[in-house]
C-alpha positions as CSV (number, residue, x, y, z in Angstrom):
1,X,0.0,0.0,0.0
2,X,1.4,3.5,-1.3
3,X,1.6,6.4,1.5
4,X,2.2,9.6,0.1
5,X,3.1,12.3,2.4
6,X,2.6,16.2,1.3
7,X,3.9,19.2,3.4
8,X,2.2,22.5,2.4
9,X,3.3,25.9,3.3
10,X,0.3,27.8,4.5
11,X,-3.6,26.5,3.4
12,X,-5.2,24.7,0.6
13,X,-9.0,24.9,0.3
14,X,-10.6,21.5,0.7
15,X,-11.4,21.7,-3.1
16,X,-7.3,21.7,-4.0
17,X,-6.7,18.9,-1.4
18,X,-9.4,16.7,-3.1
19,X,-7.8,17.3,-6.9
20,X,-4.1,17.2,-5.4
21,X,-5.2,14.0,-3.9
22,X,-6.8,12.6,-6.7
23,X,-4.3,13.5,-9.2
24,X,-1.3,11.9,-7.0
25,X,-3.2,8.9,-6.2
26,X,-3.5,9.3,-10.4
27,X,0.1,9.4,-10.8
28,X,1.3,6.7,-8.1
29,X,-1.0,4.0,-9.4
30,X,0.1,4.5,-13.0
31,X,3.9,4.6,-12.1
32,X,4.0,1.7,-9.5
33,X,1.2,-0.2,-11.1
34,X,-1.0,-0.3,-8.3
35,X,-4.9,-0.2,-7.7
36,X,-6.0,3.8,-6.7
37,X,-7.8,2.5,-4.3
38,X,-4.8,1.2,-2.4
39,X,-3.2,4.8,-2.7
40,X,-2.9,6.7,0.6
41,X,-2.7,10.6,0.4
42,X,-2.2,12.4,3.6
43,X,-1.7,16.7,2.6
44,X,-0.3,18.4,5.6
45,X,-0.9,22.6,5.9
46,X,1.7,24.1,8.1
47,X,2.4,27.8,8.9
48,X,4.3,29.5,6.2
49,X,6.2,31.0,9.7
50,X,7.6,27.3,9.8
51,X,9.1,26.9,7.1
52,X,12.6,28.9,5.9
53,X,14.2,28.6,2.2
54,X,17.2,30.4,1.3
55,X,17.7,31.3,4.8
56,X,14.5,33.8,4.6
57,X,11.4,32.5,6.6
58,X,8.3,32.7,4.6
59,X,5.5,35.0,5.1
């Protein structure tokens, strides 16, 4: 069974976790030739003050 785990700085409306969901669950079943149905998605929103790239926190 598949376990995808996405990390998201700042929020995704239920809407864009559903089609991100769906289209990775998509894409994993293709490449790994496994049933969608045995694809797990789990999409993680964190505070953009969490996360830091290039040394500059996000805002």
């Amino acid at each position: 069974m598949p376990f995808v785990n996405i990390k998201n700085a700042g929020k995704l409306s239920k809407e864009k976790k559903a089609e991100l969901g769906d289209k990775i669950a998509d894409t994993v079943s293709e490449v790994l030739g496994k049933s969608k149905e045995k694809v797990w998605v789990q999409i993680d929103d964190l505070e953009r003050e969490n996360w830091v790239l290039g040394g500059k926190q996000l805002e």
